[in-house]
N, C-alpha and C positions, 0 to 999 in steps of 0.2 A: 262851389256852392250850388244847392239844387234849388229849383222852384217848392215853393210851401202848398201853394193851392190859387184854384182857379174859381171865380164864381159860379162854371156852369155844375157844379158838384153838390150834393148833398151834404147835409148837418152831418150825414152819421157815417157817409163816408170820406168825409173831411177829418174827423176824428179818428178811424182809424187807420188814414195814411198818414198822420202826423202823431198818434199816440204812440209810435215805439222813436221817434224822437223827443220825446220829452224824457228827462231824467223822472223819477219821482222827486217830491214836494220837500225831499231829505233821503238822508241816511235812514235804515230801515230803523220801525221807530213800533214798539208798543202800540198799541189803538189804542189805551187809556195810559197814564189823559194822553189828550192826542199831539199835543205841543214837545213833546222831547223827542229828542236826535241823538242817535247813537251815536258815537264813536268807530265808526267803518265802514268799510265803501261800499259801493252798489255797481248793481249791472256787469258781475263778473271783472270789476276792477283791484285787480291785485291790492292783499292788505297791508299797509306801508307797516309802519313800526311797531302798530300791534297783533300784527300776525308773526307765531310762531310756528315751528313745524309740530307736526302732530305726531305723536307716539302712533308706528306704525303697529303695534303689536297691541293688538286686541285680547285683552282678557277673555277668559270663558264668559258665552253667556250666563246672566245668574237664573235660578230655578224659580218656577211661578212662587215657589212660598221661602222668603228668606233667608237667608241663615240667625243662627242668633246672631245679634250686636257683639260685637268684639270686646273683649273684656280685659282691656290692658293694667297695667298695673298703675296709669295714671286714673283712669275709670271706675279703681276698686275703692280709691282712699277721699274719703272729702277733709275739711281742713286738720278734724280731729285724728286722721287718720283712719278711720271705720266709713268703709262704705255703710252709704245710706239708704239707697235705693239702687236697684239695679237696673242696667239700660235697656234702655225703651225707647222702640224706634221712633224719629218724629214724623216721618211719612209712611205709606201703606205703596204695595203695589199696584192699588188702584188710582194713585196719584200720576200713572202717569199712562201719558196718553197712548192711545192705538197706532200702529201703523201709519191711516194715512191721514191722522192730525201732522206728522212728523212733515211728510210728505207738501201737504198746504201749504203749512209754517215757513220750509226751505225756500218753496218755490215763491212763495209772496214776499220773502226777503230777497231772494235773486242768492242764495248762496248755494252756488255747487260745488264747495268744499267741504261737504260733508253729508252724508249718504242718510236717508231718512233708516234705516235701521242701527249704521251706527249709532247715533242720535237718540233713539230707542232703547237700544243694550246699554247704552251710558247713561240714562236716566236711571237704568230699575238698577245698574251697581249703584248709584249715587242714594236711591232711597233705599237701599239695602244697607247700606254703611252708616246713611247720618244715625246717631244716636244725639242723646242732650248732653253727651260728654263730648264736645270739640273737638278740644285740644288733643284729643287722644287718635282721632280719622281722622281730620282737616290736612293737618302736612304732608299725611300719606297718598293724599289723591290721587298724586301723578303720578307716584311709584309702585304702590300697592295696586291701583284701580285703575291706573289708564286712563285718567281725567285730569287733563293739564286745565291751567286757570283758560285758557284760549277756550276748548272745546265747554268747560262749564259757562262760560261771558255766553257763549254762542248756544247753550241748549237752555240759559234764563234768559234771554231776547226770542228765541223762538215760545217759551211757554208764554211769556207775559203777552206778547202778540194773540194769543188766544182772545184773552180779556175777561176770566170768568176767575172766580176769589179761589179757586183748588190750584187753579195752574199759575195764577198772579202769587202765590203763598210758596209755591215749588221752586219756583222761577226768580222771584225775588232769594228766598236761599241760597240758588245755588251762585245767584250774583256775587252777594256776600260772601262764600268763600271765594270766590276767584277772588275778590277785593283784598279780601283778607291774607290773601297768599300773592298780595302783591302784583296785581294785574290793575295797570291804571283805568284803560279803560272803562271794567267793570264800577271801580270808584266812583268815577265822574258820571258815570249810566247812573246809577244809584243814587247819588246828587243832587241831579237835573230832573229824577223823577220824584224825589218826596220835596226840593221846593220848589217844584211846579205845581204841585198840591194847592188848593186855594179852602176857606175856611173851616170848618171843624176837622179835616181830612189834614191839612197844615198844621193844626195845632196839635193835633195828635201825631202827628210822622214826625215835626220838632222832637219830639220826648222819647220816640221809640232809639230802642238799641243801636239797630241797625243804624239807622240816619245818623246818631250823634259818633258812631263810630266810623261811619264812610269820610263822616266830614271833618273827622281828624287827620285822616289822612290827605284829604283834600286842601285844608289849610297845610299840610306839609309840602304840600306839590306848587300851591302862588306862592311859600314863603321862597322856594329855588328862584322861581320866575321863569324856567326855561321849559315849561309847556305850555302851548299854545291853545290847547285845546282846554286847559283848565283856566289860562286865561280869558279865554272867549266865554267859558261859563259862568265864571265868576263879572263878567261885563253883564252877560246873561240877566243872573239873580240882582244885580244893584238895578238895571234899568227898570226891569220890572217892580219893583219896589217904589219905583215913581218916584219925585219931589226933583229939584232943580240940580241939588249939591250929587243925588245918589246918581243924576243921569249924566251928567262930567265926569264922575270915577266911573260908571260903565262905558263909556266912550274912550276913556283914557286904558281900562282892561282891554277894549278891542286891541287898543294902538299899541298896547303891550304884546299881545297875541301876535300880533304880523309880527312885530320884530323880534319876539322869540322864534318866531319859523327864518327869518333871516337869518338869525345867527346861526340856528341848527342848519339849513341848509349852506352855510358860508363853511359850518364844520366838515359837511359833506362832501367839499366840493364843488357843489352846482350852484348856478346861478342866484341871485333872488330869487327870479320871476323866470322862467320860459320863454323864449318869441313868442310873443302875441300875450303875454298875461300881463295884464297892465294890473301893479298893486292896488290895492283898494285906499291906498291915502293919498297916493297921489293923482287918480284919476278922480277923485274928488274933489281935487282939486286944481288940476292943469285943463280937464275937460269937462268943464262944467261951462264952458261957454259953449261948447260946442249938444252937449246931454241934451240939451232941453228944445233942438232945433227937430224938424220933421226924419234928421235923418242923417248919417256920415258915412262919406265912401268909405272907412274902414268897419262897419256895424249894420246896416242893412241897404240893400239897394233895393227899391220898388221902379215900379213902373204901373202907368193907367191911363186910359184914356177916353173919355166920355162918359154917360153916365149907365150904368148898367155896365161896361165894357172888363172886361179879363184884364185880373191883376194877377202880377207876376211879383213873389217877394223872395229874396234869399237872406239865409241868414248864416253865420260864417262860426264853423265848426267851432263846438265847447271845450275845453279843459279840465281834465281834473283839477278837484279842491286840494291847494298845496298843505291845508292842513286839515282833516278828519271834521273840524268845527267850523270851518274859514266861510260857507253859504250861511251858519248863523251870526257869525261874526258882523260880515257884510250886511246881511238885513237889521239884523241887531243897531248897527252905525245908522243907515239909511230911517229909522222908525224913530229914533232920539232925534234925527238933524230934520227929520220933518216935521215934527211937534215943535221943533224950535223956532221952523218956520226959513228954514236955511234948504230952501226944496232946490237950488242950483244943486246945491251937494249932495242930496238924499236923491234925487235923478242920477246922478254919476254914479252911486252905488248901486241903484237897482237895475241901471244897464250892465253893471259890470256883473249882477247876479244873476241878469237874465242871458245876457248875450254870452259872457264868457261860461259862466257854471250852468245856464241850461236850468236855473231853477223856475217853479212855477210860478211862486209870491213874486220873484225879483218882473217877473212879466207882468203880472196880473197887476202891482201898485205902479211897473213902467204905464203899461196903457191908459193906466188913470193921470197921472202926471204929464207926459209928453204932449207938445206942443204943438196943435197943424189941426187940421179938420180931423170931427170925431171921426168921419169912416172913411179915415187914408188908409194905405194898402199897409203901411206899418204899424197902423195903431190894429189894423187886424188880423194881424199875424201875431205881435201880442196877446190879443185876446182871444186869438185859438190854440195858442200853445199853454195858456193858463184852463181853457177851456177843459183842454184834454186832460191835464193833469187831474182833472175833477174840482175845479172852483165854479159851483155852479152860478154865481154871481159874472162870471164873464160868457156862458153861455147865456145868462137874460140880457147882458150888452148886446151880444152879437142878434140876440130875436130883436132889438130894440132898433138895430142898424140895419138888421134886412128888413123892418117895416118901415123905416125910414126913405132906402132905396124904391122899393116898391112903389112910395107914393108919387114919388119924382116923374114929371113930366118929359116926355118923348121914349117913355120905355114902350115897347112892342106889348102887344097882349101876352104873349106867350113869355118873354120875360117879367113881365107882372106876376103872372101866376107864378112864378118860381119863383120869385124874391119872397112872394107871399105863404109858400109853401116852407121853403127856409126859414122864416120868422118862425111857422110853429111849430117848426122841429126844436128849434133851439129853444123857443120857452117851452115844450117840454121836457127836455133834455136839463133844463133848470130846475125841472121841477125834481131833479132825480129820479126820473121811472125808469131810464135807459143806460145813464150815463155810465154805470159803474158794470153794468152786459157788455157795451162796448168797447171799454179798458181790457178787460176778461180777453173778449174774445180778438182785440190785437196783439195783446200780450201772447197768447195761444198761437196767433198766425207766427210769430216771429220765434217760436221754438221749434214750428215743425223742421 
């Protein structure tokens, strides 16, 4: 375990020797809305069950101007038999993006399984084929075109990531057929982003196509029970719905989700949990005498002395999420049991988000909960690992903690002035003028 940081350092270089330790906030996720969590990993973390192998063999590129729409003999007839109209593409070659949108896209998901021109060439065959007859392209994706449901999940999470209504309309399509050819994944992506949707936007995505047809297959997947990650969404959609009865059956969807990943991993062979993964029901419950104390020699060790004086924090390496959904599962549990007012237990779960999964939230609502002086060396390592991930609510703690420091009696002049210079880095660094240059520019240092 290394040291985190020391106080003779700077706001902004405290953030980027800690910002390529921090995971992102989730699984890479859309910018709008900005609350949903994909289904797959990050940071060059091999994809568990939802990665397939990719068709090595590249179709031709297609020609700036498309061919006609394919004219099968499911295409010609409508019910009477008599074509009605003939096909018409539903996108243009201008729907899809240039070179180096592709390129952004990848690199802001962390995904270097697939080449920004691959990605490119498979958009413009995908809007070269769709026509409003379906059924007649959709099956052939992977066969005819070299677009398995994997690579279309993965070229509509990069469009929607844009966030503007051409690429959110392309993106969201080509979701829907991977859904529809049977990629869960994509299902559950689809799901969690129209009801995540909140008023007239809600009421409208209810009624559309797509959603009431995602969400049949969705209700086919809790009716098995043996996915985890559809049960941590369906926990999801009841807590957020609010009221007493809806936030027991979301609690009771989490507690389903762990033991659906139990079983599946009992079928695999492995363990529950890994050395050192402490499940999230029971460290809710076995360590929750221990959660809410300044601190445990298995979870962080500090050190400090005096006032002004150099703190030394470690914190003891993360795990991967056993299941794709398991960092919102765990926050999910942790936000019910706090509202309940049950904070021994919702501490147990936000160390276990923060310390084992390395996520932001699970830091940023630890530092607010945990117990000991507000500017212990633990509660500030906390709030620079939330800091960095971009919560600028815990960079104006930490401006709040180094005017605090500063004002304290027997500090030297010249550590005055640096506490006091630290304070207004960090409230501006809250105010977002900087914060999101220097995510950028660690992110940059760590691929040279």
């Amino acid at each position: 375990m290394s040291s985190l940081f020391t106080s003779g350092q700077s706001a902004r270089r405290l953030l980027l020797l800690t910002s390529a330790r921090v995971r992102p906030s989730q699984h890479p996720i859309p910018s709008a809305p900005p609350s949903i969590i994909l289904p797959h990993s990050v940071q060059g973390i091999k994809r568990r069950q939802y990665a397939i192998k990719l068709n090595t063999a590249r179709p031709p590129p297609t020609p700036s101007s498309p061919p006609p729409p394919p004219t099968t003999s499911a295409s010609k007839l409508s019910a009477r038999g008599v074509q009605e109209e003939p096909p018409r593409w539903i996108f243009s070659p201008a729907d899809v993006p240039p070179l180096p949108e592709w390129i952004h896209g990848l690199e802001s998901l962390n995904n270097s399984e697939l080449s920004p021109m691959q990605c490119m060439e498979a958009a413009q065959r995908y809007v070269s084929t769709a026509t409003q007859y379906e059924s007649s392209w959709r099956p052939r994706l992977e066969k005819d075109y070299g677009l398995s449901p994997y690579l279309l999940h993965w070229l509509g999470i990069v469009l929607m990531s844009a966030n503007t209504a051409p690429r959110w309309r392309l993106g969201t399509h080509m979701l829907r057929s991977a859904s529809e050819l049977g990629y869960t994944p994509s299902t559950l992506t689809l799901v969690r982003i129209f009801t995540s949707m909140s008023g007239d936007m809600a009421a409208k995505a209810a009624k559309s196509k797509i959603y009431i047809e995602a969400d049949k297959r969705f209700q086919q997947l809790l009716n098995k029970g043996t996915d985890p990650d559809a049960l941590t969404l369906q926990g999801l959609i009841l807590a957020k719905s609010g009221g007493k009865d809806r936030s027991r059956r979301a609690l009771e969807a989490f507690e389903r989700a762990e033991k659906a990943w139990e079983v599946r991993a009992g079928a695999e062979g492995s363990k529950p949990a890994d050395s050192g993964e402490t499940s999230s029901s029971s460290s809710s419950s076995s360590s929750s005498s221990q959660d809410t104390s300044g601190g445990t020699p298995n979870s962080v060790s500090a050190r400090a002395e005096g006032p002004g004086a150099e703190e030394e924090v470690s914190l003891p390496p993360p795990r991967e999420p056993r299941w794709e959904w398991e960092i919102s599962s765990v926050l999910g549990r942790a936000g019910i049991l706090q509202k309940q007012g049950r904070a021994d237990e919702a501490v147990a779960l936000y160390r276990l988000a923060a310390l084992e999964l390395d996520n932001p939230t699970g830091f940023w609502n630890l530092a607010q909960l945990v117990e000991g002086p507000r500017d212990s060396p633990e509660r500030r390592t906390y709030l620079l690992k939330a800091a960095t991930s971009g919560i600028t609510a815990a960079c104006r703690e930490l401006g709040a903690l180094e005017k605090m420091v500063a004002e304290r009696e027997g500090l030297s002049r010249e550590k005055r002035e640096e506490r006091e210079k630290m304070s207004r880095e960090w409230f501006r660094l809250a105010d977002g003028e900087e914060l999101k240059s220097i995510q950028d520019e660690a992110m940059d240092d760590e691929t040279v």
